[in-house]
Steps between C-alpha positions, in 0.01 A plus 500: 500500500808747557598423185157611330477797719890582374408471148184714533653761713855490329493535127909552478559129615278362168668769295886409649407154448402510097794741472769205633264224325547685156849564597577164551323343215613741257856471623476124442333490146798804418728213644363220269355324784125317420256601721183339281252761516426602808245779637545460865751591771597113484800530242596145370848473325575178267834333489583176345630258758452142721371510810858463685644825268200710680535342880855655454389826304272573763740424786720736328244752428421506898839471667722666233287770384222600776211382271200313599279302219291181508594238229305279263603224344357194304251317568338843517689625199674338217781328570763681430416787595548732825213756616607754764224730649609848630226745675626835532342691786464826579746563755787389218698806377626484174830453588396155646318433130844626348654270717265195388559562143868467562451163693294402229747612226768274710307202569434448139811523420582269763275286357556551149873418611421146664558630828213364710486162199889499734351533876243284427699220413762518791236530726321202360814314497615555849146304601599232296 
């Protein structure tokens, strides 16, 4: 209910938030990142990739970079490929969507590079 009563009583916060979303999304598409066609906050981005590759994407994303997303893989996607969810809020500054688009510029080339195909592997190898 706070929430309803902020976004009736606080226009800047919807306004702030469409100005990251569109910063964000247009940053990525300018990046050559596929975000599908979104029209919500929700901003999916599209790698190709197995299921171990994102695990250690992700990882990286969080502990390397500062950025939170959920993951979806196959079965709820193609195998394949690698869904990662962002939701810019509000309260982000556009230094911290900057900052994402970096992270995302990195991990893809991470990825791109075989990187996380590389972590992946070792890690499943050292439960072997």
């Amino acid at each position: 209910l706070k929430r309803l009563d902020m976004l009736r009583t606080m226009p800047e916060l919807k306004e702030k938030l469409w100005v990251n979303v569109n910063a964000l999304q247009n940053g990525l598409k300018e990046r050559g990142f596929d975000i599908g066609t979104t029209q919500s906050c929700v901003t999916p981005v599209y790698l190709k990739g197995s299921i171990p590759e994102a695990m250690a994407l992700v990882k990286d994303l969080r502990e390397n970079f500062g950025v939170f997303c959920s993951i979806v893989v196959y079965p709820v996607i193609p195998k394949g490929l690698i869904l990662l969810r962002l939701i810019p809020t509000a309260s982000h500054t556009l230094e911290d969507v900057n900052e994402t688009l970096d992270a995302f510029s990195a991990i893809r080339d991470r990825l791109e590079g075989g990187i996380y195909k590389r972590l992946s592997a070792s890690v499943a190898a050292a439960f072997e």
